[in-house]
C-alpha positions in Angstrom: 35.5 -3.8 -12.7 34.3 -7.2 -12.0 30.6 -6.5 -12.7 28.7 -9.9 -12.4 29.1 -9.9 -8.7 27.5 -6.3 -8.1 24.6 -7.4 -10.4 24.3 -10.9 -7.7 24.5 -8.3 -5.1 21.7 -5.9 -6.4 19.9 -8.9 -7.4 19.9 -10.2 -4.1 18.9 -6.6 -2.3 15.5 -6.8 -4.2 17.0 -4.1 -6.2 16.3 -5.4 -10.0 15.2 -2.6 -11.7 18.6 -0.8 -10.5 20.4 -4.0 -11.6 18.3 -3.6 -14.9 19.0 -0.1 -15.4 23.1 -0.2 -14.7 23.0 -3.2 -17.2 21.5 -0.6 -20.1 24.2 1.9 -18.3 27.1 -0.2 -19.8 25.9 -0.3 -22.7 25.4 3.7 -23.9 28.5 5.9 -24.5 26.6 9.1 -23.5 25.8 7.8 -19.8 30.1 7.1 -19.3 30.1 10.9 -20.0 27.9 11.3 -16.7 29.6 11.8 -13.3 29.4 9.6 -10.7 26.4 11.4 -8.9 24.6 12.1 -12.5 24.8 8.5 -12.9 23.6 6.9 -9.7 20.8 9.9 -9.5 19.3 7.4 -12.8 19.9 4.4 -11.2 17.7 5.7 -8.0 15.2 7.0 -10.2 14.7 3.9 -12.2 14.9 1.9 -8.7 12.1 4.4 -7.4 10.0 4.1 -10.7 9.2 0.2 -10.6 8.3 0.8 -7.4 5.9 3.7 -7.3 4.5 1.3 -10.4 4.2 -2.3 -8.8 2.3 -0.1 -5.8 0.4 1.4 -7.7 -0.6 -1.9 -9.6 -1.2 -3.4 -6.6 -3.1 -0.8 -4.9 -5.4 -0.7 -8.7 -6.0 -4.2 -8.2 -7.2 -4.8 -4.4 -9.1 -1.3 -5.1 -11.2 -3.7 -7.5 -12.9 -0.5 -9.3 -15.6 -1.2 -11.2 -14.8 1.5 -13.5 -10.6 0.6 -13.4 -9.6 2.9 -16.4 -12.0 6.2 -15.1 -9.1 9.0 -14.1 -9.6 12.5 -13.0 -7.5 13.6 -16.4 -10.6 12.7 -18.4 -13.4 14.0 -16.1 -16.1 16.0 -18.7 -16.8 19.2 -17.7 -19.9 20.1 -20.2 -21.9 23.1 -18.7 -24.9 21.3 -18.7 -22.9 18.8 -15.6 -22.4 22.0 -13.6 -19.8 20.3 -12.2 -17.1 23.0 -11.1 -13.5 22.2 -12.6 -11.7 23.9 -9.2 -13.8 21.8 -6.6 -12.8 18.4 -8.4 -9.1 19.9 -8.8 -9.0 20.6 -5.2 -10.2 17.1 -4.6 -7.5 15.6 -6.9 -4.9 16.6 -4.4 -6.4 14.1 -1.8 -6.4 16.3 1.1 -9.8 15.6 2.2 -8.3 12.0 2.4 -5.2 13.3 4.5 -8.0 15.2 6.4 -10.4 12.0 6.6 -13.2 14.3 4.9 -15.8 12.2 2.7 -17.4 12.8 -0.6 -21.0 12.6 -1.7 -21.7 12.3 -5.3 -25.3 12.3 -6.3 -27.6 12.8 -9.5 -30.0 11.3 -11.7 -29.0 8.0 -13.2 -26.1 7.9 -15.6 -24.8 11.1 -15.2 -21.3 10.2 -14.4 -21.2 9.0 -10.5 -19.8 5.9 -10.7 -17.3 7.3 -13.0 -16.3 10.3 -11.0 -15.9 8.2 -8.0 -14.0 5.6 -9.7 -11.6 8.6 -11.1 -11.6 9.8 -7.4 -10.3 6.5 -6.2 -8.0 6.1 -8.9 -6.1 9.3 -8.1 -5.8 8.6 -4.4 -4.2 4.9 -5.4 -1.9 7.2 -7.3 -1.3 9.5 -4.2 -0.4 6.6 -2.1 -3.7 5.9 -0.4 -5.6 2.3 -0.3 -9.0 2.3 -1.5 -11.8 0.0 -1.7 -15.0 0.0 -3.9 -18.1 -2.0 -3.3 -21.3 -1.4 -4.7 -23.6 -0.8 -1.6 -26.0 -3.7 -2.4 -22.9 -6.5 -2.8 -21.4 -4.6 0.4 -24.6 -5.7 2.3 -24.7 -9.2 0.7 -20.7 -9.8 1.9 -21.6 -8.5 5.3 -25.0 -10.7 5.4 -22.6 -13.5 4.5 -19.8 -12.6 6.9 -22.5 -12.9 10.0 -23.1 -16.3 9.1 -19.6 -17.3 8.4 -18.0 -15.7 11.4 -16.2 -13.6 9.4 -18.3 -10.3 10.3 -15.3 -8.6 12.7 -12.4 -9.5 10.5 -14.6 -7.6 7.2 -14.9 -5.2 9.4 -11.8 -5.1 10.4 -10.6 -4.9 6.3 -13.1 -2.1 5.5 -11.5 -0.1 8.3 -8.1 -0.6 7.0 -9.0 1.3 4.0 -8.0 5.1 3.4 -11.2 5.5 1.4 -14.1 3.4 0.8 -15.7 4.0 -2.1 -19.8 2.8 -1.4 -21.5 3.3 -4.8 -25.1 3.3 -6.0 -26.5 3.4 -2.1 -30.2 4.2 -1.7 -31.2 1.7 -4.6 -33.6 0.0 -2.1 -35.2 0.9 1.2 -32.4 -1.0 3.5 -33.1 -4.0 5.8 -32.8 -3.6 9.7 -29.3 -5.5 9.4 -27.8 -3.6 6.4 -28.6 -0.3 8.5 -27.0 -1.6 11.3 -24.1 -2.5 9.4 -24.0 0.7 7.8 -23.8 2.1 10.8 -20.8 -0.4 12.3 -18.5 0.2 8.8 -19.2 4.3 9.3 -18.3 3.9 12.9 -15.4 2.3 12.4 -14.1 5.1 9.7 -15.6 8.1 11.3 -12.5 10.4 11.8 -9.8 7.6 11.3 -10.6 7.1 7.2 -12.1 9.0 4.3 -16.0 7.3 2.6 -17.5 8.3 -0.8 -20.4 7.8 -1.1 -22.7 7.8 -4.6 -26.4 8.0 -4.8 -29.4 9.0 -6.9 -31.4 10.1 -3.7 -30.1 13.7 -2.7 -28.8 14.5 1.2 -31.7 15.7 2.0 -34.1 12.5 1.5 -31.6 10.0 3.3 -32.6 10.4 6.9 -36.0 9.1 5.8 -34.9 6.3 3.5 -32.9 5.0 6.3 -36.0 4.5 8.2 -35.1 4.3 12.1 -34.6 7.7 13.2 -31.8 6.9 15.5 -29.7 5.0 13.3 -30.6 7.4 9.9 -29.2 10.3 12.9 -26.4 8.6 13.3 -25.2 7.8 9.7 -26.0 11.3 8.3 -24.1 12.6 10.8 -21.0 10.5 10.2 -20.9 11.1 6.9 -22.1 13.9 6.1 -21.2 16.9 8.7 -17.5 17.0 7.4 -18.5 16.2 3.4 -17.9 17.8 -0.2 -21.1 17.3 -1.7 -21.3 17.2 -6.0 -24.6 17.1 -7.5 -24.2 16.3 -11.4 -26.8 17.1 -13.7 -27.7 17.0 -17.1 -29.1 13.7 -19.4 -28.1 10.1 -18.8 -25.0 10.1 -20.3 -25.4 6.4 -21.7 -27.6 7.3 -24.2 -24.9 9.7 -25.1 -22.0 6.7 -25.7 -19.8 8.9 -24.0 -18.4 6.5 -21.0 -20.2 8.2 -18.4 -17.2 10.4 -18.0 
């Protein structure tokens, strides 16, 4: 068999890691023992793996988590947390995502929010889904800069785009008219269509008044959080522990 033309031809399909793989198959005495199907069921496989791993690559990197390593497998699960094991299981499947469900994550500073959402994220890159994470103060500085550039719809447009958006550390600061508004706009856009998580030291509860405007604090706590699994963690500030936030 003249093989240097199949390789060209492989090659040329944009099928290198089959190319790659059939290579190594000439090589090894215990593959030529294979059948035909055994053989080519490898050759798929190891077609199917580089892909699955340059998505999943690429989906890491426009995901741009702050926390990039965080991953559900090394969630901690100390009783003092009281985070339940079977809720963030349950989550890990990314059916609220296939069901455009949100997530609220709050508790005291450094307990493990940023963390849990990054791990959240991370897992749904890995189910297939795009996500994005922006911490909610730089999200309001892009979209402050995107009204003056002219930009506003097409960041929009991006955010939208997005199976989940990941919006961490909101509530930091009593929000401007215009980062409500936008709030508002990017919640809009993904109410029903997209899955949001959000992450926050102030609880639910407080939100409506830290919005401010009544109408538009209405609106938001309805779009996000009518249809929302909501995790409280407790327990110290898991800095001062050196434990990752995990």
């Amino acid at each position: 068999m003249l093989n240097e033309p199949t390789m060209e031809k492989l090659n040329g399909l944009k099928l290198a890691a089959m190319a790659t793989a059939w290579a190594e198959q000439q090589k090894s005495p215990d593959v030529a023992k294979l059948s035909f199907d055994e053989r080519l069921g490898l050759l798929v496989d190891a077609e199917w793996l580089y892909r699955e791993n340059t998505r999943l690559q690429r989906y890491l990197r426009d995901a741009k988590l702050r926390l990039s390593s965080a991953c559900i497998e090394d969630v901690d699960y100390a009783p003092r947390r009281e985070l339940d094991k079977a809720v963030v299981r349950q989550l890990a499947t990314c059916r609220w995502i296939q069901e455009h469900q949100n997530v609220v994550v709050t508790g005291a500073t450094g307990t493990g929010k940023t963390y849990l959402a990054c791990a959240l994220a991370q897992q749904a890159c890995r189910k297939g889904f795009r996500a994005v994470y922006r911490r909610a103060s730089r999200l309001f500085d892009e979209l402050t800069l995107a009204h003056a550039d002219g930009t506003y719809g097409r960041v929009l447009a991006k955010l939208a785009r997005a199976d989940l958006l990941v919006l961490d550390d909101w509530g930091l600061a009593p929000p401007k008219d215009q980062e409500r508004r936008d709030l508002l706009e990017v919640l809009e856009d993904r109410y029903g269509n997209r899955s949001t998580l959000i992450t926050s030291q102030l609880p639910p509860a407080k939100w409506h008044d830290h919005l401010g405007d009544p109408t538009i604090a209405d609106a938001i706590c309805d779009r996000v959080l009518h249809n929302a699994h909501r995790l409280v963690l407790k327990g110290p500030s898991r800095r001062k522990e050196d434990v990752s936030e995990k």
